[in-house]
C-alpha positions as CSV (number, residue, x, y, z in Angstrom):
1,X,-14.6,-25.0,-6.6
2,X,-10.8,-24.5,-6.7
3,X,-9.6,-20.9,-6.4
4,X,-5.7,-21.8,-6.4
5,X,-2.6,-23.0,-4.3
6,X,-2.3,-22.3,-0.8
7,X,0.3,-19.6,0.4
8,X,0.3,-20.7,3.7
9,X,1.3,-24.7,3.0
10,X,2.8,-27.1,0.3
11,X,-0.1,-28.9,-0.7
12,X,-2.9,-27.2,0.1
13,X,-5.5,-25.9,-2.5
14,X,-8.0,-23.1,-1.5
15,X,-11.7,-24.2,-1.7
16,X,-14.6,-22.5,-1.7
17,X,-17.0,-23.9,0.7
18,X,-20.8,-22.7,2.2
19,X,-21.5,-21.6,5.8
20,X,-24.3,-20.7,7.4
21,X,-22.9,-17.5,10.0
22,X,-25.9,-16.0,12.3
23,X,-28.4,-17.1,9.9
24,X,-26.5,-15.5,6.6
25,X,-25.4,-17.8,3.8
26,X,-21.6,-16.6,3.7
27,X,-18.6,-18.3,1.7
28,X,-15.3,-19.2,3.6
29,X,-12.4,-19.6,1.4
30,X,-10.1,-21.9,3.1
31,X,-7.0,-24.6,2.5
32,X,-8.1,-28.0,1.3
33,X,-6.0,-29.1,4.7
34,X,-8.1,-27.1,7.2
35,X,-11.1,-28.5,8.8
36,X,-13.3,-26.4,10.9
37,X,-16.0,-26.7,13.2
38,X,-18.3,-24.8,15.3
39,X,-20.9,-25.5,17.8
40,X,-22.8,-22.6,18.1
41,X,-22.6,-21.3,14.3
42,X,-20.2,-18.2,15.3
43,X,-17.0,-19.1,16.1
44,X,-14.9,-21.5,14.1
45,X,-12.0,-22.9,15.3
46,X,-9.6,-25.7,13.4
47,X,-10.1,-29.5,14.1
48,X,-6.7,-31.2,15.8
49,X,-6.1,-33.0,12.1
50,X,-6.1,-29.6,10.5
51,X,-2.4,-28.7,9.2
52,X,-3.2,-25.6,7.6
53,X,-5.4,-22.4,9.7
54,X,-5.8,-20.4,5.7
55,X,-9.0,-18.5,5.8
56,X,-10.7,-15.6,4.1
57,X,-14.5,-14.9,5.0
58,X,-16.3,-13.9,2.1
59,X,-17.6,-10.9,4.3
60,X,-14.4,-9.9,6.1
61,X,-15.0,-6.2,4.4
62,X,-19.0,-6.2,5.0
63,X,-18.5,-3.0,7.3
64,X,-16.8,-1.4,4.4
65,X,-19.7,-2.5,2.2
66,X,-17.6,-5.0,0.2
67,X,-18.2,-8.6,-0.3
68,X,-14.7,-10.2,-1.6
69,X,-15.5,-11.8,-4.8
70,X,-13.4,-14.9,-6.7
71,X,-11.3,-13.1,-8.5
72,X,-10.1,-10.7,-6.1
73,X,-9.7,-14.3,-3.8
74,X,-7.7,-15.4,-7.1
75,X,-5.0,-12.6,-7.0
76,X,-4.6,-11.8,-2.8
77,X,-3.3,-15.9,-3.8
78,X,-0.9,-14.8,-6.4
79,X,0.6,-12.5,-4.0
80,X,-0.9,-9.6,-5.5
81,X,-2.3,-6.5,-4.0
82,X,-6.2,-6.0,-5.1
83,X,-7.6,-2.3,-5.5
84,X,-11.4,-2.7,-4.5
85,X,-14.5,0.0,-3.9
86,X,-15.3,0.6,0.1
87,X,-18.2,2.7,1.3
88,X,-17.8,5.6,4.2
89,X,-19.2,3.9,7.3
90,X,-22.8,5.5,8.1
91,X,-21.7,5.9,11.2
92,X,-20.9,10.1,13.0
93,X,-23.8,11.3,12.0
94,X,-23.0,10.8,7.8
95,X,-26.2,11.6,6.0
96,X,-27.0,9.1,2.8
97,X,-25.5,12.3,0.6
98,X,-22.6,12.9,2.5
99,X,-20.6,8.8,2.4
100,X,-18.5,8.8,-0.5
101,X,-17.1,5.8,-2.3
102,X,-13.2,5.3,-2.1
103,X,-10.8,3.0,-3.6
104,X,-7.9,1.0,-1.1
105,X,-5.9,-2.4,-2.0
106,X,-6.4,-5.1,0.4
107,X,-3.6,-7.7,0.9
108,X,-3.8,-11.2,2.2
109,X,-3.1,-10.9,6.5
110,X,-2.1,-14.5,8.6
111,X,-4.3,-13.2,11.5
112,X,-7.3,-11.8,9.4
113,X,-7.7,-13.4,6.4
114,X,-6.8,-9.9,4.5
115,X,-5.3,-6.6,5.7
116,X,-6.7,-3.1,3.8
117,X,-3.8,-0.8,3.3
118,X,-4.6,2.8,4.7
């Protein structure tokens, strides 16, 4: 599946492809012209015929309780800001009553895959 054009390169179209990260079934959304490979099923690093590094893990917001869906993939690659749901960490001592649900836009980030604005 074909989620649109690469920002990153000329040619490139951003795929939807299944991984298999500590066990998890996770989608990477990555540039038709990056190849990746791994040895230990962690770490991913780009093959030497790769000409484009674009990536976006599906789970890159999992600590914020957000898996990134296609369509929100679709408009970070318009160049659009997307406005998605996080959840407080349950982290400090936060009791299940006391996390609260908030709304921040995410951007697409080179180094990240996608930044959350604060």
């Amino acid at each position: 599946m074909v989620l649109g054009d690469c920002p990153y390169c000329d040619d490139g179209k951003i795929e939807v492809r299944k991984k298999e990260v500590r066990g998890k079934k996770v989608e990477l959304y990555a540039c038709s012209n990056a190849n990746w490979k791994t040895e230990d099923g962690e770490f991913f690093e780009l093959t030497i015929d790769s000409k484009c590094d674009f990536k976006i893990w599906q789970n890159a917001l999992s600590r914020y309780g957000h898996y990134l869906k296609h369509a929100e993939v679709k408009e970070l690659l318009l160049g659009n800001e997307v406005e998605i749901k996080l959840k407080t960490q349950k982290r400090f001592g936060l009791k299940n009553t006391d996390r609260k649900d908030y709304y921040k836009n995410i951007v697409l980030n080179r180094d990240y895959g996608v930044e959350v604005l604060f």
